[in-house]
C-alpha positions in Angstrom: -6.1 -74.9 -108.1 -3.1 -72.8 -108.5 -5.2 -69.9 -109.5 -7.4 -70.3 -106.7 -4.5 -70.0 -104.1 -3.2 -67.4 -105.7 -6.4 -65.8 -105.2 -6.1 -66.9 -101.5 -2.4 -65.4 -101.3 -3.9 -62.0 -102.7 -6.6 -61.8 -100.4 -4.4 -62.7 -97.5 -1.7 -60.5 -98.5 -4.2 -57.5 -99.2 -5.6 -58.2 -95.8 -2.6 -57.8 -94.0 -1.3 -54.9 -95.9 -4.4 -53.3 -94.8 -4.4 -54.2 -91.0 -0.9 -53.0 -91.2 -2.2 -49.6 -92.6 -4.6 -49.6 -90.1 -2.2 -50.2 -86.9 0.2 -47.7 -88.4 -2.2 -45.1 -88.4 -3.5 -46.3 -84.9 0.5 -45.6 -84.2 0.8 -42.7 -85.5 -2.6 -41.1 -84.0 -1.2 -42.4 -80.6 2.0 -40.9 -80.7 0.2 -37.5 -82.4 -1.8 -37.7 -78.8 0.7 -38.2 -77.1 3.0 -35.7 -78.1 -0.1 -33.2 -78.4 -0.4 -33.9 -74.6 3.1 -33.1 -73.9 3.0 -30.2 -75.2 0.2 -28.9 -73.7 1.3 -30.0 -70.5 4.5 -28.1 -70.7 2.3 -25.2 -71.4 0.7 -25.6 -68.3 3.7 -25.9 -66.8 5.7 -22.6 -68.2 2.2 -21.2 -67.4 2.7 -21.8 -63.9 6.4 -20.5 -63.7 5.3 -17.7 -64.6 2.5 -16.7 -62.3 4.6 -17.9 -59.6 7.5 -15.4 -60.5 4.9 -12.9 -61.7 3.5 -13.0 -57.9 7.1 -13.0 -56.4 7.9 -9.7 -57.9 5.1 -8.2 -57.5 5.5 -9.2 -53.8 8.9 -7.6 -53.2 7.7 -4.7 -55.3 4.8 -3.9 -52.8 7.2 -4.6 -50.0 10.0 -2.0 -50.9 7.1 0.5 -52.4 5.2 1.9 -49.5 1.3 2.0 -50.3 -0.3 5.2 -50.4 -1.6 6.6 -47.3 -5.3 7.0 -47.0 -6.0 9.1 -43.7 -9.7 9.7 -42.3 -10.5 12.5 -40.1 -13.2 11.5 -37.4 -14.1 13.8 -34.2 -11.6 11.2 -32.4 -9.0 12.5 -34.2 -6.8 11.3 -37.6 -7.2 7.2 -38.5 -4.8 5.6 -40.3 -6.2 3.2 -42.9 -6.5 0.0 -40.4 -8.8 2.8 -38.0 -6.4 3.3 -35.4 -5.7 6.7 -34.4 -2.4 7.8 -36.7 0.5 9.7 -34.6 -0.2 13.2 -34.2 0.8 16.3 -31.8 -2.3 17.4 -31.7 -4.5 14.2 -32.1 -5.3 12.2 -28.7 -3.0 8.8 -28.5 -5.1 5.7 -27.4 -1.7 3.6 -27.0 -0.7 2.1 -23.4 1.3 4.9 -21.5 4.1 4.3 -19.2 3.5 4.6 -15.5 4.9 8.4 -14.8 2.3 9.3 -17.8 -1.2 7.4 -16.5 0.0 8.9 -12.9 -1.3 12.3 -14.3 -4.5 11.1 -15.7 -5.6 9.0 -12.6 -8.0 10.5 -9.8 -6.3 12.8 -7.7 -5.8 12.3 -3.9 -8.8 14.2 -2.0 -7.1 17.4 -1.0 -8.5 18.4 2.5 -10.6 21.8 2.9 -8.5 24.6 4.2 -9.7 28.0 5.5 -7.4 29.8 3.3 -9.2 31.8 0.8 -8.7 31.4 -2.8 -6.8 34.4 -4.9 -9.5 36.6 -5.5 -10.6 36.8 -1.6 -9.0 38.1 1.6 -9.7 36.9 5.5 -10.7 39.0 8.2 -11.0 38.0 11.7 -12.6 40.5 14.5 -13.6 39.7 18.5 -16.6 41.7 19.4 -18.0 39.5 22.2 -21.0 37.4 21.5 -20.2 36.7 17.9 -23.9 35.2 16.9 -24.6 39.6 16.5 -21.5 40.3 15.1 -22.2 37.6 12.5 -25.0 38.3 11.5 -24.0 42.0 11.1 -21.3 41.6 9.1 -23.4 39.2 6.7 -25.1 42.0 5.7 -22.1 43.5 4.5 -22.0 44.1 0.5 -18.6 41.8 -0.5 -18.8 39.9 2.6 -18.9 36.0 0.8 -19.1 34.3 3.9 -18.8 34.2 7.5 -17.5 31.8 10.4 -17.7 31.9 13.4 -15.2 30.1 16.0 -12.3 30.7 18.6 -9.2 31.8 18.5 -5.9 33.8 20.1 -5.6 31.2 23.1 -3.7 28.2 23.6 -6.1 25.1 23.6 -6.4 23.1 21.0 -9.4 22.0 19.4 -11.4 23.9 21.9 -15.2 23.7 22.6 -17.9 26.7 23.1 -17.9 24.8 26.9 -14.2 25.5 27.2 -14.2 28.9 25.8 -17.1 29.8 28.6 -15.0 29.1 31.3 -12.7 31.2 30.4 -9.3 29.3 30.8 -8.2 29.2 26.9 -7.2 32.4 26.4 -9.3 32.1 23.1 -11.8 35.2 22.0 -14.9 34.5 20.8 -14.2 35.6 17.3 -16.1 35.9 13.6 -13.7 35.4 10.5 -14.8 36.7 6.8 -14.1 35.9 3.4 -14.2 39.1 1.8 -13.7 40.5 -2.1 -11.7 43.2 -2.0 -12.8 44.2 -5.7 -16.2 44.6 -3.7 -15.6 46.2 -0.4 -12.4 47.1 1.4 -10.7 46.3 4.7 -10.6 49.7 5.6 -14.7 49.5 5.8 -15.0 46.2 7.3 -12.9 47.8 10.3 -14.9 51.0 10.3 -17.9 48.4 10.3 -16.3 46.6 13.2 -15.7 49.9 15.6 -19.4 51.0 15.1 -21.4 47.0 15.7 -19.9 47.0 19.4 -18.1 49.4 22.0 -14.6 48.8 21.4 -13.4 50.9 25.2 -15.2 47.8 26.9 -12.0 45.7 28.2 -12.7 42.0 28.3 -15.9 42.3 28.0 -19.8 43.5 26.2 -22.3 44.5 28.2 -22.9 41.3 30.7 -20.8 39.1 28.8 -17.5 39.2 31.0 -14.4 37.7 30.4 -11.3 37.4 28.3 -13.3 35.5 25.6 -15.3 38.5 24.8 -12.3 41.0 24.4 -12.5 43.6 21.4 -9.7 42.4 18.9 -8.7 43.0 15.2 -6.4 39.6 14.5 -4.6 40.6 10.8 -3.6 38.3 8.1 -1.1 40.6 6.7 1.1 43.6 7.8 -1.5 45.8 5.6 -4.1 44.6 7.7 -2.1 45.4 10.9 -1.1 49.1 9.4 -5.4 49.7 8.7 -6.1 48.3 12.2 -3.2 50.3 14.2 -4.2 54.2 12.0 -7.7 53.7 12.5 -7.1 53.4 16.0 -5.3 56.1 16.5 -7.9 58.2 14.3 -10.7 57.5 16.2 -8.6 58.0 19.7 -7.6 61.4 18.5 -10.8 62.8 17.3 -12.8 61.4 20.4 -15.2 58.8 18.8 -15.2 57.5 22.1 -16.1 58.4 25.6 -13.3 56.2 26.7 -10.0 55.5 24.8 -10.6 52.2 22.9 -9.3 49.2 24.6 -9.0 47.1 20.5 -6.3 44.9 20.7 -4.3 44.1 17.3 -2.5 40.9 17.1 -1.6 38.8 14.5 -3.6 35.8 13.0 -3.4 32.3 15.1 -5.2 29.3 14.4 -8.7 29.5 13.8 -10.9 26.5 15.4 -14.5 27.0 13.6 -16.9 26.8 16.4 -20.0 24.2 16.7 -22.4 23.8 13.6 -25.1 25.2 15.8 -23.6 28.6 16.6 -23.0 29.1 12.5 -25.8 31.4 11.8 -27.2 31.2 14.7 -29.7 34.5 14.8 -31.2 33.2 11.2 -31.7 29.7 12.3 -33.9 30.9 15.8 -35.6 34.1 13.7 -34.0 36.0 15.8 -32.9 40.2 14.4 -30.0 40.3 17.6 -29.1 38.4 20.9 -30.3 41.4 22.9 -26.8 42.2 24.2 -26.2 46.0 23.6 -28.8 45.5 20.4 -26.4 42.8 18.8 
C-alpha cells in the first residue's frame, strides 16, 4: 500500500511538474508576443514620426525654394504654367483694367460728317450760275474727287433751292470740290472756272437773273485768294474778255449742301448740259 501511494505521489507530482512546465512556457510565449508586439508597434510608430517630419521639411523647403518656371509660347502670347498669360511688355494682358484704361478700348462716340477735307485734299468753291453745268463740268476734271453742289455767301440759314430762287438770301448758287493737289492744281481749276461760264455777266448767266447766279471764286486760304485775285488781273490785262470780268473773290462762309436731287443732277436725267449758254 505504501508503495502504491507512492506511486500515486509520483504520478501526481510528475503531473504537476509538467502542467507547470507547460503554463510557464504558455507564459513565456505570451509575454514573447507581447513584447514582440510592442516593439513592432513602436516601429510603426517612429515610422510615422518620421514621414510626418519628412513631409514638413520638404514642405517649408518647396515654400522658400521657388519651383522652376516652365513658360509656353502660344499665338496669344507667353503662359505661365497654370495657362494664364505671364506679365509681359509686349504680350497682351487679359487682367480687369481700371476704368481710365477700358475708356480707350470702348466704342468711340459717332463723330459727325464734316465737309472738311482730309490732309491729302483741298476745297474749292466757285459760283457760275446754274451749278447742275458747272457740276458736271468740273467732274470731268482729272484730280477732281468729288463734287457738291449747294448755297452759300448769304445770310439764311439752312436755306432751300425755293429760298435761294427768290432771291432774298444773298446766297449764290455755288459748286464746292474736293480736289488732290498731287493731281491737279488750283491754279487750273480757276483757269477751268473762267472758261465753263462768262465771268463779265454781273448777277447773272444768260436768262438766269439774279444775285444767286453771280460769278464768284469763295477761297479757303489766303493762297487761294492770291491765285484768284492774279488771274484776274491776267486775264483783264491781256483782254480775254470783251467786257472786264465782273468775278467776285470773297472768302469761304458756310456751305449749306443743296437738295439730294440737284447732286448730279445732268447724270441722273441723261442730260450732256441744262442748255443755258451750252452748260
Amino acid at each position: 500500500m505504501n508503495t502504491q501511494f507512492s506511486l500515486h505521489s509520483l504520478c501526481q507530482l510528475s503531473t504537476n511538474v509538467a502542467i507547470r512546465q507547460f503554463a510557464t512556457r504558455q507564459f513565456a510565449t505570451r509575454l514573447l508576443a507581447t513584447r514582440l508586439l510592442t516593439t513592432v508597434g513602436a516601429a510603426l510608430l517612429f515610422g510615422s514620426a518620421l514621414t510626418a517630419c519628412a513631409d514638413a521639411i520638404g514642405s517649408r523647403a518647396s515654400q522658400s525654394t521657388p519651383a522652376p518656371s516652365i513658360t509656353t509660347t502660344t499665338s496669344a502670347g507667353v503662359l505661365s504654367p497654370s495657362g494664364t498669360p505671364a506679365s509681359s511688355s509686349s504680350a497682351p494682358s487679359n487682367t480687369p483694367t481700371s476704368e481710365s484704361t477700358m475708356a480707350s478700348n470702348t466704342p468711340a462716340s459717332p463723330v459727325v460728317a464734316s465737309t472738311a477735307p482730309s490732309t491729302s485734299t483741298q476745297l474749292a468753291t466757285f459760283g457760275a450760275g446754274c451749278f447742275w453745268g458747272v457740276e458736271a463740268k468740273f467732274r470731268k476734271i482729272p484730280g477732281v474727287t468729288d463734287a457738291a453742289v449747294g448755297y452759300t455767301g448769304g445770310t439764311t440759314t439752312s436755306p432751300t433751292y425755293k429760298d435761294v430762287s427768290y432771291n432774298k438770301t444773298g446766297h449764290a448758287e455755288v459748286v464746292q470740290l474736293t480736289f488732290d493737289p498731287s493731281l491737279v492744281s488750283y491754279q487750273t481749276l480757276l483757269d477751268a472756272f473762267f472758261v465753263l461760264h462768262d465771268p463779265t455777266q454781273l448777277n447773272r448767266q444768260g436768262p438766269d437773273v439774279g444775285d444767286q447766279y453771280r460769278s464768284v471764286v469763295f477761297f479757303h486760304t489766303p493762297n487761294q485768294q492770291a491765285h484768284a485775285n492774279q488771274t484776274i488781273e491776267r486775264l483783264n490785262a491781256a483782254k480775254k474778255f470783251r467786257k472786264p470780268i465782273a468775278t467776285k473773290v470773297e472768302a469761304a462762309q458756310t456751305f449749306w449742301r443743296g437738295e439730294e436731287y440737284h447732286q448730279q443732277y445732268l447724270k441722273k436725267n441723261g442730260l450732256e448740259t441744262c442748255g443755258i449758254d451750252g452748260q
